[in-house]
Phi, psi and omega in degrees: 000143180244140172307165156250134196326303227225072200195116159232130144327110184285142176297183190241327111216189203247164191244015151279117190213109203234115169234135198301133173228018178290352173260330155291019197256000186078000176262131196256348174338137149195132213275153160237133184272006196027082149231174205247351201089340160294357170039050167304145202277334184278318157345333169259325145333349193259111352207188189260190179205169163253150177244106168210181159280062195268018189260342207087018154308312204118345184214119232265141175257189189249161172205102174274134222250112179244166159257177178228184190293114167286124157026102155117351192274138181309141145217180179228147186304308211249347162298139165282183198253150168309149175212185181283177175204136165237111166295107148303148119270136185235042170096136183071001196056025161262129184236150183228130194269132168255012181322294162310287171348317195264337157129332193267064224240005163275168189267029198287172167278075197255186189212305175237169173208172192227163138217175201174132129347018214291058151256330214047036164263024179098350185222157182286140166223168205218138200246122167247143193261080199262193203226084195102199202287139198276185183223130144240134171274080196290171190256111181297355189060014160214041193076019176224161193235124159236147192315125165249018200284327187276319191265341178271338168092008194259009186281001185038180184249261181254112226193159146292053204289184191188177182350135159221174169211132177270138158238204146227099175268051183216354186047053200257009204042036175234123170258136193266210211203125185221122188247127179271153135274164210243275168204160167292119192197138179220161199293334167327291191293011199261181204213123149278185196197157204205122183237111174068039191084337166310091193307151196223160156280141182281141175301188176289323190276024139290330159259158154306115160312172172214173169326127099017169153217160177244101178249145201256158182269064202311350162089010171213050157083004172236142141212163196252145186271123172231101185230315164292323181265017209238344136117354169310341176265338167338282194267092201288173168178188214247060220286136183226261187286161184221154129205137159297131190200162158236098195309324197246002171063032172271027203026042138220180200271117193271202189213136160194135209265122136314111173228167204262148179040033172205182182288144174275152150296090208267083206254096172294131151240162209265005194065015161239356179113015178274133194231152174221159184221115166262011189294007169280313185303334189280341234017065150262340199293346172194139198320152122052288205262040174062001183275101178309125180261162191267080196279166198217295186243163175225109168240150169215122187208167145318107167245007178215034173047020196253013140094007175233164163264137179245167203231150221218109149261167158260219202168177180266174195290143171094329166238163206272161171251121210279110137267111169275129190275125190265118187278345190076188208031035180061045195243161172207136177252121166326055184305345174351261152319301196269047150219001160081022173260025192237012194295126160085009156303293180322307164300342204231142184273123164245127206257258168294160201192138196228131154270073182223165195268068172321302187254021184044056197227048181040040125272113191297108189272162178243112178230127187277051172337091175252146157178160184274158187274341153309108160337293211247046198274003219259328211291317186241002173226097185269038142270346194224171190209134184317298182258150246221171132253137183279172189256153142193126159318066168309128165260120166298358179103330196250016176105001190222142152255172199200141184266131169245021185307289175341312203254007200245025181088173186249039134307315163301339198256355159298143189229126181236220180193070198293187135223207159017132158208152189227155185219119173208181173248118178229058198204346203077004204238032201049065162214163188255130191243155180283101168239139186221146163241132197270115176309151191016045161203187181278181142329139151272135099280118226223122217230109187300082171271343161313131197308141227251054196246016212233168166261145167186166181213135188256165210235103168243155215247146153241083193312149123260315160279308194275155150352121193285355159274348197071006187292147189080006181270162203246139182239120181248117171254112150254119184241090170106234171249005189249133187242137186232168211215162174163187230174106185276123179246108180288100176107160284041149187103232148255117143096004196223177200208133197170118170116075210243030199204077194288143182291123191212105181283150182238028176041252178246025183266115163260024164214142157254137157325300208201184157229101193243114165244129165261108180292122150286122216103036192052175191100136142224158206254161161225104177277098240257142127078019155325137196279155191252163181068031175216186159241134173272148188237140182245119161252131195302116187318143161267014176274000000 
């Protein structure tokens, strides 16, 4: 019998190794989709979550994303109502919830978030993308959040929402703000389905897609809806994970949306804030064999080390979750099979999704969220299960990846019905650790123990002229003759938002050259003989 390319033997063991620590970490979350049995289309969708710093410690914290009861949903007079949950860290893998303390205490309904700066005063603030009207929070700088949503001018309107991101397209050092939509839908409109006699969720192309929007920053704490002149409103589509990049490396930042059961979006700018969406011409908008996939998250990094970025979606049950290879001139090839990056895919609803350097041995590994959006999926398909086990993918280094989810601790051996994931270091110790937010349960957390023998080094940016995070600079470690590449990004996966200080393993190289950050809006900076195995900080020059 012969195999298919993309089919590997899982090793016997792994040099990845993720332990589950959510129950001694103090986190009490547990998500609700408010569903009622009336099976509403947001209800699967729900929801993404963030990895940031928001007091400015030094230690990155948490923000889990919640719905809340939809029409029909069981509650009790005594009951509270769902809400978000914001983890302190405080250090040791103990989190403490703040949430009230902290300001953030309504009960909307959300799905996706973003966070950013877009003050420039020095502290993160965070933008949520909900099911009705958004929110933004500005950050008060003394551990508290207050609503800006009114006075900034940002609540879009009555909407599915799904992924967002602050970028700057304009290079203007103010970051604007591009919010995806999911489909048109409202509790009026909904539909059900009977699959083998069964109740079922109905797909998206039952509702209409819809636009996206685009705000522009005016820079004194306002922005403006340019969705139209900026050309974001042309196309509608049924938009689910985002990150913003610069795809084709012309130095500013494009936009690309994962959309579901339809071709992706690829939106090129032109550098004044102009967007045309070319996802054909890119081959992002659809697999190999031309077929539009129902993609849910979109990530991007250098996975084969050649200084350009590809980009890794995931899909629904039945299609594989794609790697696009960046071919250069803003062209990209499927590379899938024949690198094994769909491996253990093809069966499982993939939600969240991390392009990372587990073990630091300077190859970007793939780790996946899964669980299906169907309850009750077992009832017509006894192949597949509402909860999941997630994936991951060792890159060998050689053009192949292998699935070691088996062999990677028992952070792996868990089964959920995932979304959202986010990858940041959140111990401090250099290595990138694991948060999934699970539907109608708690969390994972998943505590990075692979052995430590690999080198590395982290970037973190300080705008001046530029953005105060630096989100959108393109980051060059050149160690020897090997060049490794990233890009800080506001909003990514699915629906979600992390890694806001990019990570770079450097295997057994114990020196780097130089460090070259390119600003957006031109300018670059270079940092000589950096020390390695720490994280470093850059500030953009003012000449």
């Amino acid at each position: 019998m012969v195999l298919a390319p993309f089919l590997h033997a899982a090793e016997p063991t792994s040099p990845i190794q993720l332990t589950e620590m959510t129950s001694q970490s103090g986190i009490r979350f547990v998500h609700t989709d408010g569903s009622s049995g009336r099976r509403y289309i947001v209800e699967t969708v729900s929801a993404g979550l963030a990895t940031f710093d928001y007091d400015g410690d030094g230690k990155i914290d948490i923000l889990f994303l919640n719905g809340s009861a939809l029409p029909g949903s069981p509650t009790s007079p005594a009951s509270a109502p769902a809400r978000n949950a914001l983890y302190r860290n405080e250090g040791g893998w103990k989190f403490n919830d703040v949430t009230e303390a902290a300001g953030l205490k309504d009960s909307d309904y959300h799905l996706g978030v973003c966070i950013g700066d877009y003050d420039n005063d020095g502290d993160a603030d965070i933008y949520f993308n909900n099911f009705g009207p958004n929110r933004l929070y500005r950050n008060q700088g003394n551990g508290t959040f207050v609503d800006a949503t009114k006075e900034a001018g940002v609540a879009v309107g009555n909407h599915v929402g799904a992924g967002a991101c602050f970028l700057d397209i304009d290079g203007d050092g103010d970051l604007d703000l591009f919010v995806a939509n999911y489909v048109d839908f409202t509790v009026e409109k909904n539909q059900t389905r009977l699959v083998n006699g069964h109740p079922a969720y109905v797909g998206p192309m039952i509702y209409s897609p819809t636009p996206s929007v685009l705000f522009r920053n005016n820079g004194n704490g306002t922005f403006t809806d340019i969705s139209r002149e900026s050309g974001i409103a042309s196309r509608p589509g049924t938009g689910m994970g985002v990150v913003c990049a610069d795809y084709d490396g012309d130095g500013d930042t494009d936009i690309i949306v994962g959309n579901d059961a339809m071709a992706n979006f690829v939106w090129r700018n032109d550098g004044k804030g102009h967007f045309e969406e070319i996802g054909m011409l890119t081959g992002l908008a659809y697999d190999a064999n031309g077929i539009g996939q129902g993609t849910m998250g979109v990530e991007c990094a250098d996975m084969n080390n050649d200084g350009r970025l590809d980009f890794y979606m995931t899909a629904y049950q039945k299609q594989w979750a794609i790697l696009y290879q960046n071919a250069g001139g803003g062209f990209f090839d499927d590379v899938t099979h024949r690198t094994g990056a769909g491996t253990s895919t093809f069966n499982q609803v993939e939600w969240g999704v991390g392009l990372v350097d587990f073990d630091n041995d300077s190859h970007r590994d793939i780790y996946i969220a899964c669980g299906h959006l169907h309850d009750n999926i077992q009832l017509w398909d006894d192949t597949a299960r509402y909860e999941a086990a997630n994936i991951l993918l060792r890159n060998t280094g050689v053009g192949k990846f292998v699935d070691v989810s088996a062999q990677s601790g028992s952070g792996m051996a868990m089964s959920k019905s995932s979304r959202g994931a986010a990858f940041d270091d959140l111990d401090n110790d250099g290595d990138i650790d694991v948060v999934v937010l699970n539907s109608r349960s708690q969390p994972t957390l998943l505590r990075n123990d692979s052995p430590r023998k690999n080198h590395w080094i982290g970037v973190r940016l300080r705008g001046t002229k530029s953005n105060r995070d630096g989100i959108g600079a393109n980051v060059r470690v050149i160690s020897g003759s090997q060049t490794f590449v990233d890009e800080v990004h506001s909003g990514r996966g699915y629906q979600s938002h992390y890694g806001m200080h990019p990570h770079f393993g450097l295997g057994n190289r114990t020196r780097v050259d130089r460090i070259e950050v390119r600003w957006v809006g031109g300018g670059t900076n270079v940092m000589l003989n950096p020390p390695v195995d720490r994280l470093v900080e850059i500030t953009e020059s003012t000449r």
